[in-house]
C-alpha positions as CSV (number, residue, x, y, z in Angstrom):
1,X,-18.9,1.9,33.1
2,X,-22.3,1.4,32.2
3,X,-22.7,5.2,31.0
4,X,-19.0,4.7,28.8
5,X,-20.4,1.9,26.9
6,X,-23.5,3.2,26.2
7,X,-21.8,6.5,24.4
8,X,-19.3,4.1,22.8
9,X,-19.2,4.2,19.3
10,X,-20.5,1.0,17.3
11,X,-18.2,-1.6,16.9
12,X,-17.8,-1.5,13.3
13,X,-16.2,1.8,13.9
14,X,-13.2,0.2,15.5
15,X,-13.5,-3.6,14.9
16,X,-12.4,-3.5,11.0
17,X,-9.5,-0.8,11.2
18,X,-7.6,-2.9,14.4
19,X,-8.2,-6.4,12.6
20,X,-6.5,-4.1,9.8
21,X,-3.5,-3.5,11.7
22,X,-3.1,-6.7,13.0
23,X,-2.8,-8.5,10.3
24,X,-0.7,-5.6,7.9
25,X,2.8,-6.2,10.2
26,X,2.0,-10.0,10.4
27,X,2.1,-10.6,6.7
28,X,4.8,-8.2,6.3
29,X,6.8,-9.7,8.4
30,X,6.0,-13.6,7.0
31,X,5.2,-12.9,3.6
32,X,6.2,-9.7,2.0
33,X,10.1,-9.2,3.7
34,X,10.9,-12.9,2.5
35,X,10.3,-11.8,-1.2
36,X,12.2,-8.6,-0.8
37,X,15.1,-10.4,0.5
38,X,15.2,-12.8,-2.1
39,X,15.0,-10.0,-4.7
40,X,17.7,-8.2,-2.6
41,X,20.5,-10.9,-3.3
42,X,20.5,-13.2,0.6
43,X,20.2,-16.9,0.6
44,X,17.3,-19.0,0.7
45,X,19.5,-20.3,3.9
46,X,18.9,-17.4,5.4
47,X,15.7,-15.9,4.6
48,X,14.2,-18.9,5.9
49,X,16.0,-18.7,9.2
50,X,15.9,-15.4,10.1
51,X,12.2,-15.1,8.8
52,X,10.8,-17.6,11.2
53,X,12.9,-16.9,13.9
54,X,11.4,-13.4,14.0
55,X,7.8,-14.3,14.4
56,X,8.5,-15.6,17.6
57,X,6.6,-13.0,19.6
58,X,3.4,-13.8,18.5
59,X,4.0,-17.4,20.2
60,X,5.3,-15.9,23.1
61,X,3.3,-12.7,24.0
62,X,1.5,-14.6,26.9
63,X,4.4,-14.1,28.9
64,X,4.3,-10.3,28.5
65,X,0.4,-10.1,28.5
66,X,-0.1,-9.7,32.2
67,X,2.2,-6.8,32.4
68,X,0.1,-5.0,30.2
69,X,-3.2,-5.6,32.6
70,X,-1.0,-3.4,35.0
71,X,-0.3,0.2,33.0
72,X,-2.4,2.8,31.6
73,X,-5.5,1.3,29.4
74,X,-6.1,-1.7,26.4
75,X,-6.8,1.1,24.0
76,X,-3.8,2.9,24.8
77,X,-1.7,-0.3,23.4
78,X,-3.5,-0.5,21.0
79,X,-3.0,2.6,19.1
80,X,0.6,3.2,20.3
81,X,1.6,0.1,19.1
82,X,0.0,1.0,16.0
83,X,2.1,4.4,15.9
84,X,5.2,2.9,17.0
85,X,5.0,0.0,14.2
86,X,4.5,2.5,11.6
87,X,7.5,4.8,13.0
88,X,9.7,1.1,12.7
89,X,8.7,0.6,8.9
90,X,9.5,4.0,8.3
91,X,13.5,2.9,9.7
92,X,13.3,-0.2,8.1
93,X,12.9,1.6,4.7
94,X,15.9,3.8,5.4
95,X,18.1,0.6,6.6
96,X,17.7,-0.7,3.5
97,X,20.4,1.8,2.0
98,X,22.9,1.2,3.9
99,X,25.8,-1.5,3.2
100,X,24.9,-4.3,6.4
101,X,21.1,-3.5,5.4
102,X,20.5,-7.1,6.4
103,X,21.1,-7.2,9.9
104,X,19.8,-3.3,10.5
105,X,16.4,-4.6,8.9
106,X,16.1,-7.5,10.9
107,X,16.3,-6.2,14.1
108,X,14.0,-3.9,12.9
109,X,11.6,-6.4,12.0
110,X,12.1,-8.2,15.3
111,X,10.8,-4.7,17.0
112,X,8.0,-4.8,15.0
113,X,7.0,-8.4,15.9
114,X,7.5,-7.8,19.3
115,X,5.3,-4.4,19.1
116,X,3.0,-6.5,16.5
117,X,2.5,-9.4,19.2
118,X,2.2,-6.6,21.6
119,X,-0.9,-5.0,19.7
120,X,-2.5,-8.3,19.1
121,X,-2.9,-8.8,23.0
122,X,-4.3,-5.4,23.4
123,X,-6.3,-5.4,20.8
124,X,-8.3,-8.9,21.9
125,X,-8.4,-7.8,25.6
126,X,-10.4,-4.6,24.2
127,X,-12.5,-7.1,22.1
128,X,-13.8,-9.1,25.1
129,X,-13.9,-6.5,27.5
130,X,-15.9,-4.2,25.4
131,X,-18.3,-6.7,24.0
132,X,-21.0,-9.1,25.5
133,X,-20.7,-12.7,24.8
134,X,-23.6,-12.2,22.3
135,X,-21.6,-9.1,20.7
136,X,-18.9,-11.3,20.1
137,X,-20.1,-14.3,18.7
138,X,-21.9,-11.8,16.4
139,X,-18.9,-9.3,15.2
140,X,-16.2,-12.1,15.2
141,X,-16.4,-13.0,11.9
142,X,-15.7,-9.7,11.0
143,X,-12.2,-10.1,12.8
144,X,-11.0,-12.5,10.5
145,X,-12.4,-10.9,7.4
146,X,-10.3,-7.5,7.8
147,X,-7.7,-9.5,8.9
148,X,-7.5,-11.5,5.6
149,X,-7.8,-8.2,3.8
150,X,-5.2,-6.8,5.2
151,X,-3.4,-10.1,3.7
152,X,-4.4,-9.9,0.6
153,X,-3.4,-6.0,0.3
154,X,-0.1,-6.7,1.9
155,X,0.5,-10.2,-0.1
156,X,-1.1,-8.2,-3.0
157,X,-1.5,-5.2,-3.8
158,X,1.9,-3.8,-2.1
159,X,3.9,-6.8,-3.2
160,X,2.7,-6.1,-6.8
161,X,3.2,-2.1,-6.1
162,X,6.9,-3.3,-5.5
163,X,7.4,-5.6,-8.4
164,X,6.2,-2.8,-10.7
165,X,8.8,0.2,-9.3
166,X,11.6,-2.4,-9.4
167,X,11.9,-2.0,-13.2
168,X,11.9,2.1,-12.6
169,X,13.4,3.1,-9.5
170,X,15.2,0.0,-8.9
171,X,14.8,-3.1,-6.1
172,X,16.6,-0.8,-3.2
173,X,14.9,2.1,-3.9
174,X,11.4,-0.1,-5.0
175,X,11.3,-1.8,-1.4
176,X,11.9,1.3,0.4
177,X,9.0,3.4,-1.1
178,X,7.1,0.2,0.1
179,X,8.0,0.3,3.9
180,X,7.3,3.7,3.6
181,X,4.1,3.0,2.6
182,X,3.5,0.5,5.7
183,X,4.5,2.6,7.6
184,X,2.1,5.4,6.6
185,X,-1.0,3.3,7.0
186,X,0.0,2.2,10.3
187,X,0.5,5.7,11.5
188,X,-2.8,6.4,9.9
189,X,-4.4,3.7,11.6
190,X,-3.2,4.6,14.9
191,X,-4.6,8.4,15.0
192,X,-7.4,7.1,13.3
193,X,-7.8,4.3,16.3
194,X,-6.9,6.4,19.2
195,X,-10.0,8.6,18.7
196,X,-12.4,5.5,17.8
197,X,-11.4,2.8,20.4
198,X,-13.8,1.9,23.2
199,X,-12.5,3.4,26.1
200,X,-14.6,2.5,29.5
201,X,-12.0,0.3,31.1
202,X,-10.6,2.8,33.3
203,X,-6.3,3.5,34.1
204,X,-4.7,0.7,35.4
205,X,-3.0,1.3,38.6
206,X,0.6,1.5,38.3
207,X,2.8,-1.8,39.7
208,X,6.1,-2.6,39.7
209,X,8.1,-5.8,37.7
210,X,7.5,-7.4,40.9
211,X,4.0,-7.3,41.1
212,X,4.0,-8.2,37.2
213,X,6.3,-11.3,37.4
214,X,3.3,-12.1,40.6
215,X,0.2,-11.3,38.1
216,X,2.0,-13.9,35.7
217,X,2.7,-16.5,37.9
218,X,-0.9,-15.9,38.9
219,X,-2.1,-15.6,35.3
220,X,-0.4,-19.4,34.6
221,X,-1.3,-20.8,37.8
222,X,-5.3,-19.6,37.1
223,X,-4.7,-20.3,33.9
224,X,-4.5,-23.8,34.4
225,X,-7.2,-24.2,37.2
226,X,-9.9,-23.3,34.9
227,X,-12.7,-25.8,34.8
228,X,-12.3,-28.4,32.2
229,X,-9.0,-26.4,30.8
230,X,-7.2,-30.0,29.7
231,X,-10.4,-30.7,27.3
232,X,-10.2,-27.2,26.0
233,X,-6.4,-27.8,25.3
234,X,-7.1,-30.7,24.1
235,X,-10.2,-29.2,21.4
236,X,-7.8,-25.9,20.4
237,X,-4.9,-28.4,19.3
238,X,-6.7,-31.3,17.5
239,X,-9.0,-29.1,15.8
240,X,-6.0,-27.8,13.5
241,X,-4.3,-30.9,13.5
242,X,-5.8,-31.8,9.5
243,X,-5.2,-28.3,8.7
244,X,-1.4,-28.3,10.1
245,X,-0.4,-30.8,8.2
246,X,-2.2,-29.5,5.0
247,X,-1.5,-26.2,5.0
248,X,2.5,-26.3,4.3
249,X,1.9,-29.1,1.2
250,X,-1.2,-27.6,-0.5
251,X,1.3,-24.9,-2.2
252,X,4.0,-27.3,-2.8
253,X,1.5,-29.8,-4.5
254,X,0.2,-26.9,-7.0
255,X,4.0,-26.1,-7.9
256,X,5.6,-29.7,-8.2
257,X,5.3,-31.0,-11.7
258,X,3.2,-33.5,-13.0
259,X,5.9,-36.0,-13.0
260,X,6.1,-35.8,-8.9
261,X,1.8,-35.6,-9.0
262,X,1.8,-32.0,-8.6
263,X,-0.8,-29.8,-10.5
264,X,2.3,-28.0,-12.3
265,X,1.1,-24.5,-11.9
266,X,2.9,-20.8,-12.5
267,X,3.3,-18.9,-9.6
268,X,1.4,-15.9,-10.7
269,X,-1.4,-18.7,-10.9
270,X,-0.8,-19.7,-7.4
271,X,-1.2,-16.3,-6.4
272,X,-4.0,-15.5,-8.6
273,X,-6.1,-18.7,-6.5
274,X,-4.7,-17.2,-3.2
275,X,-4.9,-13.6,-3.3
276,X,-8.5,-13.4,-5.5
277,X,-10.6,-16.5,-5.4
278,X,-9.1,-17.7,-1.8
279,X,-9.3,-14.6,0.0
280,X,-12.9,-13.7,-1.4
281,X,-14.0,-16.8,-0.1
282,X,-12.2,-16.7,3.0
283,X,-13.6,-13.5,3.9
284,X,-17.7,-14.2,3.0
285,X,-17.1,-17.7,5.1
286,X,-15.7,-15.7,7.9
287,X,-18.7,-13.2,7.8
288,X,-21.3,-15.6,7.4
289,X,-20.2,-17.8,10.2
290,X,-20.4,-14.8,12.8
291,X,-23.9,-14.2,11.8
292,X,-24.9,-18.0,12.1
293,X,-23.0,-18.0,15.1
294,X,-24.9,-14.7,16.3
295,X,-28.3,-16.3,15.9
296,X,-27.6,-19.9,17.4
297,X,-24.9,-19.2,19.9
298,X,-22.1,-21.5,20.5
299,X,-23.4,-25.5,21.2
300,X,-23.1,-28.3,20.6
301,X,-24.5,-28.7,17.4
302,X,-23.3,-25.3,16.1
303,X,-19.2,-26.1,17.0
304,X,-19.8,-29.6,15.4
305,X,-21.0,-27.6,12.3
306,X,-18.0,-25.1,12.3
307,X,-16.0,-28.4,12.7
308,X,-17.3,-30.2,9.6
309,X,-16.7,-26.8,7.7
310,X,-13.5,-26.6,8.6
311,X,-11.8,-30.0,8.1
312,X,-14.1,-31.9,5.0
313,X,-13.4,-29.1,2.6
314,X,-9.7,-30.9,2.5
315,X,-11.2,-33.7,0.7
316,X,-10.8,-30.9,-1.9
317,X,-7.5,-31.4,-2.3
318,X,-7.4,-35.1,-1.9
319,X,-9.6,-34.8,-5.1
320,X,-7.6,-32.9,-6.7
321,X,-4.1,-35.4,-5.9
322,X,-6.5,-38.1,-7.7
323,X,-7.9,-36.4,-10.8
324,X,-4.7,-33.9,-11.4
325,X,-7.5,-31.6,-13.4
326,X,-5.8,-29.3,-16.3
327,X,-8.7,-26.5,-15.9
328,X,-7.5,-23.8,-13.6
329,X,-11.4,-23.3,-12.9
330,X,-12.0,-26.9,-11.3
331,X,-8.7,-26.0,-9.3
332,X,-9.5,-22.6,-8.2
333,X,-13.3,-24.3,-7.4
334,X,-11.0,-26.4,-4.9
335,X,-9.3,-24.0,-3.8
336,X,-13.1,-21.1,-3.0
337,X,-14.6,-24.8,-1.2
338,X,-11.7,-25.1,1.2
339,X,-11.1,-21.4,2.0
340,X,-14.8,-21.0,2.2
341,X,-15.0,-23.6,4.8
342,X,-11.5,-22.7,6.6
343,X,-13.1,-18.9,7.3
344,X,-16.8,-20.1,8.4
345,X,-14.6,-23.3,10.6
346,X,-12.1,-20.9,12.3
347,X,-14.6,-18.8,13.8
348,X,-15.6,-21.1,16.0
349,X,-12.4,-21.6,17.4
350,X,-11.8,-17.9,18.2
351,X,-15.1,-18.1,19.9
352,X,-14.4,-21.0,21.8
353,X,-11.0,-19.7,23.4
354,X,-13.0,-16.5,23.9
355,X,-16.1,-18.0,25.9
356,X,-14.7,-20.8,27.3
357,X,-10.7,-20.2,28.4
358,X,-10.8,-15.9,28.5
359,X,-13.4,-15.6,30.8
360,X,-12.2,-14.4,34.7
361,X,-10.0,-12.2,36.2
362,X,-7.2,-12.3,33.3
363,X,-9.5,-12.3,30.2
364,X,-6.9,-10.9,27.9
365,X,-4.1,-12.2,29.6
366,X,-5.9,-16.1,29.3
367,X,-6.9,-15.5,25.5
368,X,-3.2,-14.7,24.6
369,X,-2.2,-17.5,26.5
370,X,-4.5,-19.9,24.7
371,X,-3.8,-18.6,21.3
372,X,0.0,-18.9,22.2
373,X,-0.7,-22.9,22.3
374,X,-2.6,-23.1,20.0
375,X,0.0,-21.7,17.4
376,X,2.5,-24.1,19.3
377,X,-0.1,-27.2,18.8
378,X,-0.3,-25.9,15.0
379,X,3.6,-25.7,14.5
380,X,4.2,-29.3,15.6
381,X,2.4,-31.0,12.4
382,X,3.5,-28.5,10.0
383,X,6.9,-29.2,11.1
384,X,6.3,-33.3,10.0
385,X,4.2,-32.4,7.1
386,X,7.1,-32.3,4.6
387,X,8.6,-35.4,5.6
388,X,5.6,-37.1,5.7
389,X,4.4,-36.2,1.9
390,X,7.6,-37.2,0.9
391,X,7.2,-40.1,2.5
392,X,3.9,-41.0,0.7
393,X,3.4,-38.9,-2.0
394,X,0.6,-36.2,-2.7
395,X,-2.2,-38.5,-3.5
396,X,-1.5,-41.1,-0.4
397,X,-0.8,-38.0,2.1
398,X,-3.8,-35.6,1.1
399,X,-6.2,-39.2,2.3
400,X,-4.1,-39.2,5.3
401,X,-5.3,-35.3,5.6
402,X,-8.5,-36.6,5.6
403,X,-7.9,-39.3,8.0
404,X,-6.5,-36.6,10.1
405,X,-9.7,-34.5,10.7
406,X,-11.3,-37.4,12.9
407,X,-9.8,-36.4,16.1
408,X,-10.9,-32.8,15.3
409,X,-14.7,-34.4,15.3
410,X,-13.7,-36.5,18.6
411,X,-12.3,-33.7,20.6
412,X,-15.7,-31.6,19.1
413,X,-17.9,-33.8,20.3
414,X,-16.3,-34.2,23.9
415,X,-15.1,-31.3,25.0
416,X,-17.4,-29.3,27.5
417,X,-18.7,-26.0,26.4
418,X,-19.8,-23.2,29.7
419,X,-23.3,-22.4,29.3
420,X,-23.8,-18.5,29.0
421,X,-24.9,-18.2,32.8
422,X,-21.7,-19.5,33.6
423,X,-19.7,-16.9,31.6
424,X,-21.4,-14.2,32.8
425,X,-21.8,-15.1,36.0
426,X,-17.4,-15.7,36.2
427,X,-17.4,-12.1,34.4
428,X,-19.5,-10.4,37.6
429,X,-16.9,-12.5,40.2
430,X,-14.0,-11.0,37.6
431,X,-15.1,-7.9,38.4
């Protein structure tokens, strides 16, 4: 294994073209298909529905994880998934001719979630079997930047490509040409991939449902008998509770009118601070966090850093609900602060569930099924966030935001963090 890993190319081979993929169908599927449909003629009933309903793989793929620890190699899901994605937004373009397009393209999309999900797993179980704690802490920004560039390209650049061949070629025909054009750079991505991925983890032995329905039974059991796993619960839910709650109101605040203390922007304004200034920021943040991460390691002092990054950059926006500024530069300032601070802040999350609930027997299997609650933890006050801004209005709710990030700090301060020895040493037993 030893020999495999030393002939392995550098991870900035590999590390920037899967993050790629992984976030391409993710965005497709939450952002891009809900503007096609609603450019396509079906209700905002519906696109809301069937759009959420369909990203429901990426909370569930810890159920499906440990099957995947059973066949063939991490790499090999990896690229397939990559290949068979593209293959699926290649159909998806060609459903969208026919007279039930609707329902063809949503089971479509469901595939793809459930391949996407699929790919995801992989593609972290390559991630921290491949790398060294060190490695990791030092290339994980790096995840989160490609990942965000594949959002803005997707939110972007391909939406934009679409808007522009709707007035030539029509919205049917405009869309299509689109998928296609997913569905070639996943394709791409996956030859690319299959000859670039790490490959020292050798063939899994084949096993039967049975033993697969055992290793996840065994998988949740472990799972929960990991030292300290309630704190660690505990620190990946609270530390996005602030952000869960913000994050569904910030782009209702910019839209509502003045009248209901919104900031009374356009949309293509909205999506100018998103797509440019937001995702610029979002990306250094990310890649400056891995390399202070890198050089300090994850302690004390250096998660309760990443914390204060993360949630005070919302008082942003609670300054903003006070001085309702006119200048789309003070706003967009806002706007590079918080997404500065949200890429630098997440960091240490992913590195947390990666050093200190992955390591053992099921690393990839464990990291999926963290991530899985996490996303479940961060659902639950998005889901009240609506209600409660209504309830107080943007001013009163974006100080409750800020009240909000105190239990991120608490949980931050508390929860115990495994000294390096003890990763590596539960990595040797793993093995």
């Amino acid at each position: 294994m030893a020999d495999n890993k030393a002939k392995a190319l550098h991870p900035m081979y590999w590390i920037p073209t899967t993050w790629f993929a992984m976030g391409l169908p993710f965005v497709a599927l939450s952002g891009a298909s809900s503007i096609m449909y609603k450019n396509m003629g079906i209700s905002d009933t519906q696109i809301a529905f069937w759009t959420s309903l369909i990203m429901l793989p990426w909370t569930l793929k810890p159920l499906w994880g440990p099957f995947l620890e059973l066949y063939k190699t991490k790499k090999f899901f990896v690229y397939i998934t990559q290949i068979f994605t593209g293959i699926l937004f290649g159909l998806l373009g060609l459903t969208l001719q026919l007279d039930h397009f609707f329902s063809f393209s949503i089971a479509i999309l469901t595939i793809i979630a459930i391949s996407g999900a699929t790919h995801d797993t992989a593609a972290d179980g390559v991630y921290l079997n491949e790398l060294s704690p060190k490695l990791q802490a030092k290339y994980v920004g790096w995840q989160g930047a490609f990942y965000n560039v594949a959002k803005v390209f997707s939110g972007g650049a391909l939406v934009y490509l679409a808007g522009q061949l709707e007035q030539e070629i029509g919205i049917t025909n405009a869309w299509m040409v689109v998928m296609f054009a997913y569905g070639i750079i996943m394709l791409l991505l996956g030859i690319y991939n299959m000859r670039v991925l790490p490959s020292s983890q050798g063939v899994a032995k084949a096993g039967s449902v049975r033993e697969g329905f055992a290793t996840l039974k065994d998988v949740i059991i472990s799972f929960f008998q990991k030292k300290n796993i309630w704190y660690s619960l505990c620190f990946i839910v609270f530390y996005r509770f602030a952000e869960g709650q913000a994050i569904k109101i910030i782009p209702l605040f910019f839209k509502s009118t003045r009248a209901e203390g919104g900031l009374e922007l356009t949309t293509s304004q909205i999506g100018l601070l998103y797509g440019v200034f937001g995702a610029i920021a979002f990306v250094l943040g990310s890649i400056v966090a891995g390399n202070f991460i890198a050089k300090r390691g994850l302690d004390r002092k250096t998660l309760l850093v990443l914390c204060a990054f993360f949630n005070l950059p919302f008082a942003a926006y609670a300054f903003l609900a006070i001085t309702m500024p006119t200048d789309l530069y003070v706003i967009g300032t806002a706007v590079v602060v918080e997404y500065f601070g949200y890429g630098f802040g997440f960091v240490g999350l992913i590195l947390f569930m990666m050093q200190n609930i992955a390591p053992g027997k099921y690393k990839m299997a464990h990291y999926a099924f963290g991530s899985g609650l996490m996303n479940l933890g961060f659902m639950i006050p998005s889901m009240i966030s609506g209600w409660l801004s209504d309830l107080l209005g943007y001013k009163e709710f974006f100080i409750w935001v800020l009240i909000a990030t105190i239990p991120a700090f608490v949980v931050t301060w508390l929860v115990p963090l495994r000294k390096p020895e003890e990763i590596v040493g539960e990595e040797e037993i793993a093995e």
